[in-house]
TORPAMAR-925847 format. One record per residue (C-alpha): x, y, z; residue in three letters. Coordinates in pm, 1 decimal. Each point is the difference from the previous one (the first is absolute). Example, Ala and Ser with C-alpha at 12.3 -4.5 7.8 and 13.67 -1.06 7.14 Angstrom:
2
SITE      east     north        up  rest
SITE    1230.0    -450.0     780.0   Ala
SITE     137.0     344.0     -66.0   Ser
***
This chain:
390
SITE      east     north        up  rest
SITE   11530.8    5842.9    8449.6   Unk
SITE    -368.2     -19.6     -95.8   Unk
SITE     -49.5     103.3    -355.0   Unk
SITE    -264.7     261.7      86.5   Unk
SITE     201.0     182.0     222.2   Unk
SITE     285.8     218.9    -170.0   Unk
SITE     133.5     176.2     338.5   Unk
SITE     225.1    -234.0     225.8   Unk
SITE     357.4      62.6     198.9   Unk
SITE     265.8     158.0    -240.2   Unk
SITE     229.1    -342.9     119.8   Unk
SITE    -271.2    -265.3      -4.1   Unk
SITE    -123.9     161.9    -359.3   Unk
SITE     324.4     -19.3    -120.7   Unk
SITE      99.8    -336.5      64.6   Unk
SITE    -379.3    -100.2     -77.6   Unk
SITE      36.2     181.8    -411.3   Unk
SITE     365.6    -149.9     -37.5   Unk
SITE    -164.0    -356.7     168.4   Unk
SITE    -158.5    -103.5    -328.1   Unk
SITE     271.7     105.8    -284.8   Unk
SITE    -116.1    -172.7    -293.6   Unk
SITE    -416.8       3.4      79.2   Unk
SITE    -200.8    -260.2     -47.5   Unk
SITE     158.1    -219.1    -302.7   Unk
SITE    -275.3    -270.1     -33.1   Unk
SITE    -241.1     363.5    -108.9   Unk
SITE     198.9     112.9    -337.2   Unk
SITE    -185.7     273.2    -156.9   Unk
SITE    -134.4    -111.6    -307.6   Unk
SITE      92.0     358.2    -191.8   Unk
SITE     364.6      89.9       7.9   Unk
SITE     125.0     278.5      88.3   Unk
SITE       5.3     284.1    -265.5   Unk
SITE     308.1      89.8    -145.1   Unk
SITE     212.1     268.2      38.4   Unk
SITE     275.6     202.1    -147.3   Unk
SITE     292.4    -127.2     201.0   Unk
SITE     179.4     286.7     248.0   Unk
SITE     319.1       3.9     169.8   Unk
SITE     -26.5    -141.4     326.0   Unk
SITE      73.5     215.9     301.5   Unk
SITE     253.8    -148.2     234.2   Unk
SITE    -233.3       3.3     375.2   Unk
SITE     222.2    -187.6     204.7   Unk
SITE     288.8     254.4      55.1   Unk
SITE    -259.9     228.9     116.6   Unk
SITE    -301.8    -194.8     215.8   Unk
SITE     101.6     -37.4     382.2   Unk
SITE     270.8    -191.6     113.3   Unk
SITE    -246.9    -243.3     176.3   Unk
SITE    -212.8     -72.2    -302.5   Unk
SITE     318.6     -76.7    -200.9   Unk
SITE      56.4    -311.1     141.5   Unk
SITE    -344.8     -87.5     -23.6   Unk
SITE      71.5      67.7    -395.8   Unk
SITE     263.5    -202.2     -83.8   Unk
SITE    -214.2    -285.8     222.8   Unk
SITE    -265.7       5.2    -249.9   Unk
SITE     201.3      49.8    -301.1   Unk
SITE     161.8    -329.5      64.7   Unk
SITE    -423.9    -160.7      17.4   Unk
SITE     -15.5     100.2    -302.1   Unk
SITE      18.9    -227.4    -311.0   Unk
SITE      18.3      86.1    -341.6   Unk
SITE     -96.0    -316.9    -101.2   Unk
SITE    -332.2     -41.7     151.9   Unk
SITE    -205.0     191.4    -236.2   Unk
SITE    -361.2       0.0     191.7   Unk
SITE     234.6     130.6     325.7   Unk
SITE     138.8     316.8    -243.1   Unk
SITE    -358.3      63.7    -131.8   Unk
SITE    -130.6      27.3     390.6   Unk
SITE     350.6     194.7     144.8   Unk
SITE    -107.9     256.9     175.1   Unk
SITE    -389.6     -27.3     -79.3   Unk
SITE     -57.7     -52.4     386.2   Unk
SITE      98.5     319.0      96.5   Unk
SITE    -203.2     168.3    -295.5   Unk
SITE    -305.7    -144.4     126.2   Unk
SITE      34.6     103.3     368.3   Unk
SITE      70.0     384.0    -151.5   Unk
SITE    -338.0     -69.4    -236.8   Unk
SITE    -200.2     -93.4     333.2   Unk
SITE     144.1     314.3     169.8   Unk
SITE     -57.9     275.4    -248.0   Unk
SITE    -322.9    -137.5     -17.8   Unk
SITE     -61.4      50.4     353.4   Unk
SITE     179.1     325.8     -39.4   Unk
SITE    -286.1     117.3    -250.8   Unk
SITE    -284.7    -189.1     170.6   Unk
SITE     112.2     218.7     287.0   Unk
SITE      25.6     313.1    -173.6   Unk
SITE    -345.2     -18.6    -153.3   Unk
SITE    -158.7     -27.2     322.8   Unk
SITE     136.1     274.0     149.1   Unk
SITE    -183.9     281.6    -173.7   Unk
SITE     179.8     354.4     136.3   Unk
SITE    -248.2     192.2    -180.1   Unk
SITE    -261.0     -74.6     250.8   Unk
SITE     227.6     179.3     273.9   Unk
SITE      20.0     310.3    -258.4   Unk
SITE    -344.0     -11.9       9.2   Unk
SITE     -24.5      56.1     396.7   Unk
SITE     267.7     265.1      -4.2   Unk
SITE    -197.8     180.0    -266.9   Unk
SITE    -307.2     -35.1     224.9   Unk
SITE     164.2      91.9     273.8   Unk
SITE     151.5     378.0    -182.2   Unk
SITE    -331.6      57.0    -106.3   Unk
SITE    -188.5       0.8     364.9   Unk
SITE     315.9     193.7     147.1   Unk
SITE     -99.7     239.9    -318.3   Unk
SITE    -407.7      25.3     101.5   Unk
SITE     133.2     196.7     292.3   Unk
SITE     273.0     158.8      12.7   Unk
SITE     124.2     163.1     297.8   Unk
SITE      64.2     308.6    -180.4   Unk
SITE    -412.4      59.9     -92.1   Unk
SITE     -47.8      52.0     345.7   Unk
SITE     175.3     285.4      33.0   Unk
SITE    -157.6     335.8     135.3   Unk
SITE     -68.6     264.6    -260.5   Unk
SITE    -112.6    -247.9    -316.4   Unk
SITE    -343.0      91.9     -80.1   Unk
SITE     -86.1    -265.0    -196.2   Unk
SITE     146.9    -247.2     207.8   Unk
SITE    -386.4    -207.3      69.5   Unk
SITE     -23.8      72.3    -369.6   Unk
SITE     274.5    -220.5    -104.4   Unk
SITE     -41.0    -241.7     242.6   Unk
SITE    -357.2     -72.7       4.9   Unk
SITE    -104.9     136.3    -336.5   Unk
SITE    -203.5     344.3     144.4   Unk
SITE      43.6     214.0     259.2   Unk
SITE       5.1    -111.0     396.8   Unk
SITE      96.9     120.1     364.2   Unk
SITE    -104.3    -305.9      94.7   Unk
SITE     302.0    -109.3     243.4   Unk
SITE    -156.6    -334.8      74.8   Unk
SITE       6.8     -71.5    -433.0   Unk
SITE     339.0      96.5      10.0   Unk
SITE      58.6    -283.6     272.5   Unk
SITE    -204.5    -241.6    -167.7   Unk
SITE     194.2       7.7    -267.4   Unk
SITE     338.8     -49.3     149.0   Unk
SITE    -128.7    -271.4     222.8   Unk
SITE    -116.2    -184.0    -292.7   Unk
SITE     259.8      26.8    -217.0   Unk
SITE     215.8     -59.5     304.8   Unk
SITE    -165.7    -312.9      40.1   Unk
SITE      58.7     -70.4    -405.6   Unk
SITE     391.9      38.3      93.0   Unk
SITE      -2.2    -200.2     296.3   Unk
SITE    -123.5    -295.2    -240.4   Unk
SITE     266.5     104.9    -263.0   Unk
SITE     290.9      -0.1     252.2   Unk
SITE    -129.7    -396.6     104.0   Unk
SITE      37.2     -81.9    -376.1   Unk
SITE     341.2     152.3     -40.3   Unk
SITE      89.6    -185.8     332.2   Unk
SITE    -109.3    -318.9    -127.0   Unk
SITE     123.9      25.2    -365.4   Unk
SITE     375.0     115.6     196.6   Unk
SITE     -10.5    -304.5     167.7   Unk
SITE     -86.2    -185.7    -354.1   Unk
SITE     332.0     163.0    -146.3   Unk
SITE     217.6     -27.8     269.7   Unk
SITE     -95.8    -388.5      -4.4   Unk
SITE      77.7       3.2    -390.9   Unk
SITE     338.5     162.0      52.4   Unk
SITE     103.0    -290.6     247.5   Unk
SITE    -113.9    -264.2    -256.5   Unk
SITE     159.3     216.0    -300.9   Unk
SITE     343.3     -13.2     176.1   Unk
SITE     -68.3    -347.7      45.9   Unk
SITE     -19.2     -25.8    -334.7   Unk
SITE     306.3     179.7     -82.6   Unk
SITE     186.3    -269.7     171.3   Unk
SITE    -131.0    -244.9    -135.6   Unk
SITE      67.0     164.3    -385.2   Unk
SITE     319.1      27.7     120.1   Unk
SITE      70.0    -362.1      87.4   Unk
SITE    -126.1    -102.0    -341.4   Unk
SITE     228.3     252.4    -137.1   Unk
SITE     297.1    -143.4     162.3   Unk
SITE    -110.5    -347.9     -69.0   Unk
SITE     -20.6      71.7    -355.7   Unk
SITE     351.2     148.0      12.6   Unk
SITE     108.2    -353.0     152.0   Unk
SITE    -151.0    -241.1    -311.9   Unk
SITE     157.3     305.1    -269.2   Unk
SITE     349.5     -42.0     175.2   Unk
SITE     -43.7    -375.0      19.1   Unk
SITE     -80.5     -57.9    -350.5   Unk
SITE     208.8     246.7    -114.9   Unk
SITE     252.2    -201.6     206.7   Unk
SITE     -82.4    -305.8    -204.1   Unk
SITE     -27.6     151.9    -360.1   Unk
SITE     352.5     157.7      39.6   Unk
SITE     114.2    -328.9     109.9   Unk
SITE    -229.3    -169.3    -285.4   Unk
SITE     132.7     259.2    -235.7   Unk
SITE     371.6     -24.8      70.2   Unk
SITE      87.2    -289.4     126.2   Unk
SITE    -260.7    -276.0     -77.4   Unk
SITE     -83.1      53.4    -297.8   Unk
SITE     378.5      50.3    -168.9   Unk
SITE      56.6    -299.6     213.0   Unk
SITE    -233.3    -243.5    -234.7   Unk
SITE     111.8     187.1    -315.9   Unk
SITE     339.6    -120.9      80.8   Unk
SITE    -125.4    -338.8      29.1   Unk
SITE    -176.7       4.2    -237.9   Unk
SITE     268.1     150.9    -239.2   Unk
SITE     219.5    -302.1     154.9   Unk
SITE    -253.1    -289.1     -62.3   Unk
SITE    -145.5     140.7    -286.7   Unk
SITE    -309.8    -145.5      87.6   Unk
SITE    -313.8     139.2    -144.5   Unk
SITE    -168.2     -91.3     312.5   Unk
SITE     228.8     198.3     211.9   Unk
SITE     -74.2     325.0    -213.7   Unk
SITE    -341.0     -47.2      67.5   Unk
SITE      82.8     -21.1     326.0   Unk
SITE     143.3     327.0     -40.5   Unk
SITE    -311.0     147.2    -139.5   Unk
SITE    -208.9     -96.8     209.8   Unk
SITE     188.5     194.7     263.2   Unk
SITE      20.4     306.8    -208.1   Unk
SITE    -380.2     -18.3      26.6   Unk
SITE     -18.5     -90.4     378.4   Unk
SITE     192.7     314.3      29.7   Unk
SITE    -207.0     197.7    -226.9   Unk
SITE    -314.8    -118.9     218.0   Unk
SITE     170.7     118.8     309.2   Unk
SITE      95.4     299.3    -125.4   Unk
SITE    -372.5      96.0    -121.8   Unk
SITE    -120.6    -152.9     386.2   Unk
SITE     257.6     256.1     163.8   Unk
SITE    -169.3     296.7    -221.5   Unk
SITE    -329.7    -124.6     100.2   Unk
SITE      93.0      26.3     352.4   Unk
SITE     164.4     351.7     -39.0   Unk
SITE    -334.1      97.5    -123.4   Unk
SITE    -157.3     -67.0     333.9   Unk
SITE     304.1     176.5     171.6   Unk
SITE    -122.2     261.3    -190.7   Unk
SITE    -377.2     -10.2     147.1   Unk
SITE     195.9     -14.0     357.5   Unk
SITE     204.4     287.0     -47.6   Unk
SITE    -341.0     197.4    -157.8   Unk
SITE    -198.7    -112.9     288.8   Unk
SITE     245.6     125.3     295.8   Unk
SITE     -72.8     389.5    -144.1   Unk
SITE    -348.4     -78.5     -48.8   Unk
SITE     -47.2    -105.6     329.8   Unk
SITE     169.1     244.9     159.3   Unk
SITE    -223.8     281.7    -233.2   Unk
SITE    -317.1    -172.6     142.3   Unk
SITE     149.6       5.7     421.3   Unk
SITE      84.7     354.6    -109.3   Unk
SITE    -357.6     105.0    -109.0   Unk
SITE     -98.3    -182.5     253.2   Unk
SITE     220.5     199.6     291.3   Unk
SITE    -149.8     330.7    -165.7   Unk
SITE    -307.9     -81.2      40.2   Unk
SITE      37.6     -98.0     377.9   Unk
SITE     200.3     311.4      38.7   Unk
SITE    -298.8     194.5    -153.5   Unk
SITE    -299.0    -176.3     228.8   Unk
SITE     234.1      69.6     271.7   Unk
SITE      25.0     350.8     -42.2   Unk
SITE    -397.8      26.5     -76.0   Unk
SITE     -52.8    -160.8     357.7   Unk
SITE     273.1     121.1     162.3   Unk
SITE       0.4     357.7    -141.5   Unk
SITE    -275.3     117.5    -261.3   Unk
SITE    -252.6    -127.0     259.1   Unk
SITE      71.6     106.6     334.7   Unk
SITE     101.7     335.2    -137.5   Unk
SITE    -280.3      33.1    -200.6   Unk
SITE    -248.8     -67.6     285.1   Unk
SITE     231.0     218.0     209.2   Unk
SITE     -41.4     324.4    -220.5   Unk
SITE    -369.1     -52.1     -44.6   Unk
SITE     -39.3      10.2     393.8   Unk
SITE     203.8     299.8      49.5   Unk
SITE    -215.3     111.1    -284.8   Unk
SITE    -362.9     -88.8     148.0   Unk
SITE     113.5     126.9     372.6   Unk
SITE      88.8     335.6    -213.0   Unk
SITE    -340.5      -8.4    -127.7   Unk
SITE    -189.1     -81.1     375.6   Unk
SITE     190.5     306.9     107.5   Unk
SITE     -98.3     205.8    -307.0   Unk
SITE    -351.9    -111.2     106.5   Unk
SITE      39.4      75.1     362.5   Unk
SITE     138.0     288.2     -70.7   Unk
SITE    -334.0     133.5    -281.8   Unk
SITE    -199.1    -116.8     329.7   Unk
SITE     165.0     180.2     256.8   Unk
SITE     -35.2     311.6    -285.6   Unk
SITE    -321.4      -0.1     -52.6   Unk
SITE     -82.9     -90.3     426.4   Unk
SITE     186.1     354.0      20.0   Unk
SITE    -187.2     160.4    -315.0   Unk
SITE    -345.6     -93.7     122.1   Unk
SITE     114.5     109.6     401.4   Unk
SITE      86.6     298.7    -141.6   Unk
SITE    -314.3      73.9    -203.0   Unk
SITE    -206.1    -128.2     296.0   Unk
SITE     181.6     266.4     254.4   Unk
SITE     -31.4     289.6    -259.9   Unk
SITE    -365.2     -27.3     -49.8   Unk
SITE     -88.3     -69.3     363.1   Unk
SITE     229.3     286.5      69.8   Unk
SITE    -220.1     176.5    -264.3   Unk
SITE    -377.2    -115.1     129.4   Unk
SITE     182.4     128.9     360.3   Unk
SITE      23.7     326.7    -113.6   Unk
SITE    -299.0      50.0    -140.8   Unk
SITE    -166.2    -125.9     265.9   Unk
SITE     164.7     197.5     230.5   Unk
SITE    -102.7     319.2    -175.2   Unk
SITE    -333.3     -90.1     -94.4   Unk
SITE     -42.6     -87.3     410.9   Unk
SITE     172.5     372.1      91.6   Unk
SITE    -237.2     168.0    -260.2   Unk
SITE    -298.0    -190.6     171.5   Unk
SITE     131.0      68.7     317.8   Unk
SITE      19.0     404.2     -60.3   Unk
SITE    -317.8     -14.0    -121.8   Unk
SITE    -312.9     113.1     247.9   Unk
SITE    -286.6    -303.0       2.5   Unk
SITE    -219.0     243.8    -200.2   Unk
SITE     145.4     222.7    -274.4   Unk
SITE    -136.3     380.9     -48.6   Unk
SITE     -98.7     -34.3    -286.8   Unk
SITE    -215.0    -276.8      32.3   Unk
SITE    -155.5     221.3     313.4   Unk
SITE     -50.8     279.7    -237.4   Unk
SITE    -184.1    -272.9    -262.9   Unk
SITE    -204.1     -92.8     264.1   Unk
SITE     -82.0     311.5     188.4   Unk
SITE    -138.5     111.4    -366.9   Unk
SITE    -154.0    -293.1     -92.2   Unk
SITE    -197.0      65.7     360.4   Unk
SITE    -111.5     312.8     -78.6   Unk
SITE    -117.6     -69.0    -315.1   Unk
SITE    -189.2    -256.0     171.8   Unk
SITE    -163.3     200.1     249.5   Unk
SITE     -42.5     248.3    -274.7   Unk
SITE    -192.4    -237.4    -241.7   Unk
SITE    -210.7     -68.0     302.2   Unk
SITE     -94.6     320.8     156.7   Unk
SITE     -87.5      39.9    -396.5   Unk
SITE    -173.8    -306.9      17.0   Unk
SITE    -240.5      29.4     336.7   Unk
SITE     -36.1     390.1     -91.4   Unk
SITE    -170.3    -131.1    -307.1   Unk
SITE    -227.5    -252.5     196.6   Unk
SITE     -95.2     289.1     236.2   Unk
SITE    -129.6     166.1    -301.3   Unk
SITE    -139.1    -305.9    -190.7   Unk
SITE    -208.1     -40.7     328.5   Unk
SITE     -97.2     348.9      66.4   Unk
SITE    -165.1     -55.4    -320.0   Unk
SITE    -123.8    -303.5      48.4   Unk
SITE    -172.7     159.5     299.7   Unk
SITE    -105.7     251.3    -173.2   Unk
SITE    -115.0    -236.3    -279.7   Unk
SITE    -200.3    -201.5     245.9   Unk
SITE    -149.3     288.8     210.9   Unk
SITE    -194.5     137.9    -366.1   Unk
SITE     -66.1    -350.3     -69.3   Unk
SITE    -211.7     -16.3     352.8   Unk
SITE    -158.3     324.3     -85.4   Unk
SITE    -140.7     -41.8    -293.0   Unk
SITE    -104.8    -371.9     130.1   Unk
SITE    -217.6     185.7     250.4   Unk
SITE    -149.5     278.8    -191.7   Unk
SITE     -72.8    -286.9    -212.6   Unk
SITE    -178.6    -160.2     261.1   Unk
SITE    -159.0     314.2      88.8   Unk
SITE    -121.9      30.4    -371.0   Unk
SITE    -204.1    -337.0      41.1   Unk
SITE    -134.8      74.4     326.8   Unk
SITE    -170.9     314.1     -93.9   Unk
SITE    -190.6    -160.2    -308.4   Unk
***
């Protein structure tokens, strides 16, 4: 298995972490480990599968006490393949950044909010108030408005499609990753049974073994011997409590995991109801609610078609009726009233009147104007008379 790659088959990964028992033993670290307050080991291999029993007691018997750079690395295999996959584990959950999709949702409320079905109901006076900010029958603002925050949704509902897909992928690869915690976890149950094996063997049987030789031979040598295995046991002791530490981080991770595929399901099961649900009932409310409004419209039309009909046929009705009278007034009537007769008739005599007045006077302006003239000649011709006689 490729070290960069911490998913593989549960069987191949197995075989592959249980391959390599002892690590690498030509790279000893150069720190040892640090100590630790000894524990009472837990007895794993009355309790692991029957299967991975046998594969147990196989490496038990690999193991050898005496090979000090082999106790030192027991195990450390395994606890470097975990290290590589919680890292991945991590990398992978700071990629995927779920606030981003809380961010869409939130979007997505707040344009279902800007207008809401229930706003374009009949009887709310300030209905173009509250949606537009002042007061409008415009029907085509009204549709405007949808359309464009229709169009706003439509571009939400792509994002929540796309970020569905993104989670759904994640879930695949986060059960993926729960089998492969899982394999580690039994692997690391394997080495604890094995050297658990060996350090109850080490502890009662080989190492009361070389006391009694030594005892026997009373060789200094041999209870050095003895020591030294004391120690060897002490190491593999501490390795085993190492290595139940990382069966620790396995059996944290599996819960973890599953929290994160859980979040993750929500979250599908909430974009799924915004598309499948919120949505298309959304848009289907706000149509019922704008063909309410077309009728509401019609209907204010049709009204007012009536109104003004009505006012037109009353006041031609009215104009008819005058007219009519007006006509049968003028129609009793003669061409020339009496009284205008009567006017005339005086204003006639007067006129004849004024001039009989008028030529009587010039008969007597000229009588004595004749008159006038006739002592005028007279007195010319006795004047003429007058010179003559001188």
């Amino acid at each position: 298995m490729s070290e960069n790659n911490p998913i593989q088959k549960s069987g191949d990964l197995l075989d592959d972490i249980l391959a390599n028992p002892f690590g690498d033993q030509l790279e000893l670290a150069k720190n040892p480990a640090p100590q630790t307050n000894e524990a009472k080991p837990v007895k794993l291999i009355d309790v692991i599968p029957e299967e991975n029993r046998a594969k147990a007691y196989q490496l038990a018997e690999q193991i050898d006490p005496t090979n000090h750079q082999a106790m030192i690395l027991y195990g450390t295999q395994a606890q470097g393949k975990l290290l590589s996959f919680s890292s991945a584990m991590l990398e992978h959950v700071q990629k995927k950044d779920v606030g981003e999709i809380g961010e869409i949702i939130s979007d997505l409320m707040k344009r279902l909010d800007e207008v809401n079905p229930d706003e374009l109901k009949d009887g709310k006076p300030s209905l173009f108030a509250r949606m537009f900010g002042k007061i409008s029958g415009s029907l085509q603002e009204v549709l405007s408005k949808y359309q464009k925050t229709g169009a706003q949704i439509d571009r939400i509902s792509v994002k929540l499609d796309r970020s569905k897909n993104v989670l759904l992928s994640d879930i695949k690869l986060l059960e993926q990753l729960y089998e492969t915690n899982k394999e580690y976890f039994h692997a690391l149950n394997i080495y604890i049974a094995a050297g658990e094996i060996k350090l109850d063997e080490i502890q009662t049987k080989t190492i009361p073994h070389l006391k009694k030789a030594a005892e026997a031979a009373n060789d200094q040598m041999k209870f050095q011997e003895v020591n030294d295995m004391i120690q060897c046991a002490d190491r593999l002791d501490k390795r085993l409590h190492d290595l139940k530490l990382s069966r620790e981080i396995t059996i944290q991770s599996a819960p973890q995991i599953r929290l994160i595929q859980n979040t993750n399901q929500a979250l599908v099961e909430k974009i799924q109801s915004s598309i499948m649900t919120a949505i298309p009932l959304w848009k289907n409310q706000v149509a019922i609610a704008l063909t309410l409004i077309r009728q509401r419209h019609a209907v204010e039309a049709q009204k007012q078609v009536s109104k003004t009909t009505n006012e037109l046929l009353l006041k031609n009705a009215e104009m008819l009726k005058t007219n009519t009278i007006e006509t049968a007034k003028e129609n009793e009537r003669g061409l020339v009233d009496i009284e205008t007769l009567k006017k005339t008739q005086e204003s006639l005599i007067t006129t004849l009147e004024e001039t009989m007045r008028i030529q009587e006077e010039g008969r007597h302006k000229r009588r004595l104007a004749e008159q006038e003239l006739a002592n005028m000649e007279n007195d010319l011709r006795l004047k003429l008379l007058e010179i003559k006689g001188k």
